[in-house]
N, C-alpha and C positions, 0 to 999 in steps of 0.2 A: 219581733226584734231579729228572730235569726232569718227571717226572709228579709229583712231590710239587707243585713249584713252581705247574705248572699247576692242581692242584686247588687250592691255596691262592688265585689271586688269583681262579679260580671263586665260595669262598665268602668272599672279600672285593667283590664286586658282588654276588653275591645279598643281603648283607647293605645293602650301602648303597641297592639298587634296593626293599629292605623297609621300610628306614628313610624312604624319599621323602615318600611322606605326609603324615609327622611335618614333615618338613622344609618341607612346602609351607607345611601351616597354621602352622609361625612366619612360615614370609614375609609369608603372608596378616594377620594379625595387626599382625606389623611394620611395616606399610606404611599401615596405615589414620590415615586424619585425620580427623577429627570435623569433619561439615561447618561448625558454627557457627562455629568457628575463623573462616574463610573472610572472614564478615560481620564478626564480631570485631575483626580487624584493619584489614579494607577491603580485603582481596586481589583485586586484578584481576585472577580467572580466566581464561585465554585469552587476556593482556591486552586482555578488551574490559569496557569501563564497565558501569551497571548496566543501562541502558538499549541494551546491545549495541553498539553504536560502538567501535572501536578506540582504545585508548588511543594518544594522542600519542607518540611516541618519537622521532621524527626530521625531517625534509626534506629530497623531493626535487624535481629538474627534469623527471625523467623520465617519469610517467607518471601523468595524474589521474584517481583514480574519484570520480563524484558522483551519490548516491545519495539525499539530503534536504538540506536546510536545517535544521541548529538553531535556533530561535525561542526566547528566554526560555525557555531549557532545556528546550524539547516540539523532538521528531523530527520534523519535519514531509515526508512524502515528496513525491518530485519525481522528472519520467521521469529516466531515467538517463544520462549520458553518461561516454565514455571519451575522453583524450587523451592524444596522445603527444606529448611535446617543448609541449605548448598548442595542437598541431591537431586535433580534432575525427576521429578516427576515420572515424566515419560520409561524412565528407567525401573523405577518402583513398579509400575503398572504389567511393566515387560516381564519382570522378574515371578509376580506373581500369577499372572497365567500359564508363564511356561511351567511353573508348578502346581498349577490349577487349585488354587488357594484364593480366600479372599484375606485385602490386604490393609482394609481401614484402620483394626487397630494398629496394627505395626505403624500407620501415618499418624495415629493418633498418639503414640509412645514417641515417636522420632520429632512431633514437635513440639510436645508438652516436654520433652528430655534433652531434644538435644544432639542425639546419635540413637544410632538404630540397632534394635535389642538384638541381642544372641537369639537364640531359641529357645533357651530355659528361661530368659528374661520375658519371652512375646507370651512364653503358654503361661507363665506366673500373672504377669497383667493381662491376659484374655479372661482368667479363673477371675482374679479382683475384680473386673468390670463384670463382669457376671452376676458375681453375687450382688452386687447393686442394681441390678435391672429393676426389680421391685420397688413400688410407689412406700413411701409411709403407710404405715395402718392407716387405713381411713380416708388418704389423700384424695382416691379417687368418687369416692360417696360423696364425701365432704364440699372440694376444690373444683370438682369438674363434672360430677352429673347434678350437685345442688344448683349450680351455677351457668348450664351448655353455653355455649357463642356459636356462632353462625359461621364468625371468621375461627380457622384454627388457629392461624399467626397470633391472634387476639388473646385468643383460651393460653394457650403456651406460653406468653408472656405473663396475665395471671397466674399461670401456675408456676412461673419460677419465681415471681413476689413471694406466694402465698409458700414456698419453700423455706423461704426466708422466718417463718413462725415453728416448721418442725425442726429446724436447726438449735443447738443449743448452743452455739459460740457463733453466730450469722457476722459479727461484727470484725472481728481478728482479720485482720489482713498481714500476718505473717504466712511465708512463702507454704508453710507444712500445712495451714490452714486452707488456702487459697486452691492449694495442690489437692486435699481433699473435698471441696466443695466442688471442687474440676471434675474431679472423677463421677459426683454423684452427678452432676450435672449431664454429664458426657453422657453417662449410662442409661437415665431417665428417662433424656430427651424423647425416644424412641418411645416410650412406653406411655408417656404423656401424650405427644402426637396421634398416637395409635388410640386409646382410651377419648381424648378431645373429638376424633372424627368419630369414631361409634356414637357417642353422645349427641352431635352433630347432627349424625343421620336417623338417630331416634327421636329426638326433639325436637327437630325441625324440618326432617323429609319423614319423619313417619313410617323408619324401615325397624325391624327389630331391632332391640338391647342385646350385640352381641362381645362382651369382652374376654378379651385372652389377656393373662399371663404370661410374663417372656420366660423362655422355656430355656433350659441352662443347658452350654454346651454348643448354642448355635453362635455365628455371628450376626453384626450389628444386622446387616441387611438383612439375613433371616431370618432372625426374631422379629424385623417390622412386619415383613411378608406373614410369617406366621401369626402376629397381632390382627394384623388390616383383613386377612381373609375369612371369613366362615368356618371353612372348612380344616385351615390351618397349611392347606396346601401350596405350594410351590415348584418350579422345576429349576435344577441347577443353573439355565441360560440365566435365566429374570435374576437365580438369586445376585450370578456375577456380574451381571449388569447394572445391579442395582448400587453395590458394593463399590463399583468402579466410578459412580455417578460420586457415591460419599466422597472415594480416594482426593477426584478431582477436585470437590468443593471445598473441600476441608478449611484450606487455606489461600489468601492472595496476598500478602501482603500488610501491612498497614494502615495504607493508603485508600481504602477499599470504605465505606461510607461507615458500614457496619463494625468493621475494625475500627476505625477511627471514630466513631461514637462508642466503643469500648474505653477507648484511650480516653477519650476528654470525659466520661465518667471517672472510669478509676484517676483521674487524676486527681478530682477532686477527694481523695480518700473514703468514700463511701462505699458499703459491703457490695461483695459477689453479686449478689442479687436483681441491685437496682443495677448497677453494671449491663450483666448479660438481658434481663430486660430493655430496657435502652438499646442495645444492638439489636434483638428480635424487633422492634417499634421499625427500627433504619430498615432491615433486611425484610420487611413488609412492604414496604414501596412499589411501585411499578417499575420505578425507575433502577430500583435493585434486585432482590432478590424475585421481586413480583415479572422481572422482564419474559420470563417463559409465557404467561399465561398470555400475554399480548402477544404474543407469536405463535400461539393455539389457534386464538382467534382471528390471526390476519390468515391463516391457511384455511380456517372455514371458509372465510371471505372470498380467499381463494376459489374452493372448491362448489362457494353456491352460485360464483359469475363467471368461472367458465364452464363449456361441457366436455374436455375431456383434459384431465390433468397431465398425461403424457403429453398434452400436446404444446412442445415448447413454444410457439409462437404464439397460443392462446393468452401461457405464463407470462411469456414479453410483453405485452398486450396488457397485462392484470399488474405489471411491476411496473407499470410506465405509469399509468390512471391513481397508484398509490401514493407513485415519486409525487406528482403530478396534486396531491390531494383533491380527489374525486371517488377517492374507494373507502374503505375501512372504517379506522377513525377520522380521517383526509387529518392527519398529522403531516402526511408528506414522507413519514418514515416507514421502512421496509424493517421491521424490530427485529433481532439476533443477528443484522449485520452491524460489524463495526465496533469499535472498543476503545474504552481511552487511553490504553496502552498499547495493547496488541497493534500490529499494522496489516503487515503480510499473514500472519493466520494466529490462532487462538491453538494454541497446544493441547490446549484440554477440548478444542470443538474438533480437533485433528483426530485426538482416541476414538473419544464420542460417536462422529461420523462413521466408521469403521466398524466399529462395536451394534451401531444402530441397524446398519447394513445385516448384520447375521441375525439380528433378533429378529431384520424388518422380515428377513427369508423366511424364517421359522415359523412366523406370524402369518406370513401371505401377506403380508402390510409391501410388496417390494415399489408398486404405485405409487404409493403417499411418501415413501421415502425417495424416490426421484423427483417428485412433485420439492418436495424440501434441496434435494442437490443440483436440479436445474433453476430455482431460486436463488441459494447461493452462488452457481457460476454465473449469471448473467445479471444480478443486482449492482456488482460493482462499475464495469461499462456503463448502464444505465443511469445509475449516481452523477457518474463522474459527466454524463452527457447532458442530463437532465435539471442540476443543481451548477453543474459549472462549478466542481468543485473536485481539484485534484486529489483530495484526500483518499488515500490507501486504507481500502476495509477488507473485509473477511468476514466468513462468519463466526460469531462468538460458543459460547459451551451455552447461552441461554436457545441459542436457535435449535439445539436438538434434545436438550434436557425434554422437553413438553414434549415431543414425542416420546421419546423410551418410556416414560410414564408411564404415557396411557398405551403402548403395546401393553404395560406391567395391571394392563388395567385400573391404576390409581389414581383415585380419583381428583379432579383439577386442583380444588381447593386443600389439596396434600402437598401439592408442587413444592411450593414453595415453605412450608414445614419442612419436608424433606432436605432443602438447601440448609433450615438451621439445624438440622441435627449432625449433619457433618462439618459445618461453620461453624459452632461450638467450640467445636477445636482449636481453632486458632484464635477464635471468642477467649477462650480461655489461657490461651501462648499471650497475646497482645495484652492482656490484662496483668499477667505474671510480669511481663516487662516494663510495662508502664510505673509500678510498684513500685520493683526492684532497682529498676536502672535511670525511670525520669526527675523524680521524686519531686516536681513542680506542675503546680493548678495551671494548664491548658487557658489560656488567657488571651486569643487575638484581639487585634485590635478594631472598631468600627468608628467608622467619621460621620458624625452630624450634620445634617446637611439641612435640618430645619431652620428658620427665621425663626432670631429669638423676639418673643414677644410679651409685654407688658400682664400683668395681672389685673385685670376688670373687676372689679366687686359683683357680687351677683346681683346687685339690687340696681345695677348700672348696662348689663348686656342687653 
């Protein structure tokens, strides 16, 4: 009887694994829209205008990108700037080198707050964020070596769910609540990334179980460094490079995929939790936070089809064949040029650049990094000759993040971890405002564009 059984549900899978096919191509079918549609109605694809720009949906205080001036309806570009809270990025960053400090938390207090702390206020909340580096008892036995993933983005989202159970009020969405779930969050992140990739790499590449402790007294960037390595060791360049990589990421805007799947969660009133999860899912993408890693790998690409990377004509040559799709992924795209805001340059790929340049010295990497700036200077030309398309690029903060990295030695699949533990920040600004200031369910609208049709009995198809 029970071999009868078993061969039966045998050829009830083969039968359904024959039938797939069929199955596909209705999906495929059913799914399609007829582009003109699109224009027809006036659908803001992507919600961006026709001219690229983001459609309007909201305001905030938190963070401004400006990338052109509209003029009597023409885009007119302009270099680029970033702020936070109305301060000027590029100014923070200037401020803390010339006193050879790292300056994430102070970005981290100035957009969770609002204005930027004294000094008794930045060392009071450097000490708070501290004492919460530490996992819950058991988190990490429990959540993340019971459990490894392969993707870290993946582990880190589980792990700020499964946070959601060592909480004892997970649900309160009052501001004092919110403001505290921030803070453990903020603090964690680092620790949970750090513990996700050990487990990672014991589980699945078969290297030692080796975990740290975040040690009190460092910052954010140091205590990764000191998590992620062996030995526990560092040198001040990496640590402030690494710190300046946070500054940068911290925040964009609203607008920003990741942000804006913050927003239309919390809109819906639902805890901390599922919130900043849902942003980790966005800022997983390739198309987001994932854009570095594709710009790793179009420079390998690079470097296994020509033979000598100084050689800028070789470059010309490898940037044409890309535009061209015949190289890479043959997308046709040159990845970390170009932005949906930025025009004339990326303020944050402006530090970057710069900053990359003394690690690349210190490194011996000075090769691979010209290999990267004579990409950038001549991609734009190239575009504009090759696509027939006047559009103003530059390069973005994802075309040189992948490098500083891996000078940091870090491993790939950290990249973009690394983006959310300084994105968190503004994960958590964007969430506080949406609360406080929207107080309405995120609700666009979508037009049907299916043939309505009659109901068939089943005994009649």
């Amino acid at each position: 009887m029970v071999n009868k059984v078993n061969k039966k549900k045998e050829i009830d899978v083969k039968e359904i694994l024959e039938a797939f096919p069929r199955f596909l191509k209705t999906a495929e079918e059913s799914y399609s829209i007829e582009p003109q549609y699109y224009e027809h109605y006036n659908v803001k694809r992507g919600l961006r205008n026709a001219d690229g720009s983001g459609v309007l949906v909201g305001l905030t205080k938190i963070g401004e990108v400006h990338g052109y001036i509209m003029d009597e309806g023409e885009r007119n570009p302009v270099e680029g700037s970033l702020r936070y809270r109305g301060v000027d990025v590029s100014d923070i960053v200037a401020a803390c080198q010339k006193e050879k400090r790292h300056g994430f938390e102070e970005v981290t207090y100035l957009i969770l707050f609002g204005r930027l702390p004294d000094s008794k206020e930045l060392e009071l909340f450097k000490k708070y964020m501290c004492s919460l580096r530490r996992l819950p008892q058991n988190f990490t036995e429990d959540m993340i070596l019971k459990a490894p993933s392969s993707d870290i983005m993946n582990k880190l989202a589980r792990s700020v769910l499964a946070s959601y159970s060592y909480d004892e009020n997970p649900d309160d969405i009052s501001l004092a609540n919110i403001l505290r779930q921030s803070f453990e969050l903020i603090a964690r992140f680092p620790t949970m990334v750090a513990h996700a990739y050990q487990a990672k790499a014991h589980y699945f590449d078969g290297k030692s179980l080796i975990l740290h402790a975040p040690k009190p007294g460092l910052s954010t960037a140091e205590n990764f460094l000191h998590m992620m390595r062996a030995d526990n060791q560092y040198e001040p360049i990496e640590a402030g490079i690494l710190d300046l990589t946070l500054i940068l990421h911290a925040e964009h805007g609203g607008g920003n995929n990741s942000a804006f799947a913050t927003h239309v969660v919390s809109s819906t009133g639902t805890d901390t939790y599922s919130a900043i999860a849902a942003a980790i899912g966005s800022l997983k993408g390739p198309r987001h936070g994932g854009a570095n890693a594709k710009v790793m790998g179009m420079i390998e690409d690079f470097k296994s089809n020509i033979s000598d990377i100084t050689d800028e004509i070789q470059i010309r040559d490898h940037i044409i064949k890309i535009l061209n799709k015949q190289s890479y992924d043959k997308s046709g795209l040159v990845y970390g040029i170009g932005h949906a805001v930025y025009t004339l340059s990326d303020p944050r790929a402006v530090i970057l650049e710069r900053e990359a340049q003394k690690l690349a010295e210190a490194k011996g990497m000075v090769d691979e990094f010209n290999l990267y700036r004579t990409i950038a200077q001549l991609t734009p030309d190239l575009f504009a000759e090759i696509k027939h398309d006047d559009k103003v690029i530059a390069p973005n903060v994802d075309f040189y993040s992948g490098f500083v990295y891996k000078m940091l030695n870090i491993p790939p699949e950290v990249y973009t971890p690394i983006f959310a533990i300084s994105r968190i920040t503004g994960w958590c600004a964007h969430r506080i405002e949406e609360i406080l200031v929207a107080s309405r369910i995120i609700r666009p609208a979508y037009k049907s564009v299916a043939k309505r049709e009659q109901y068939i009995p089943l005994n009649e198809r």
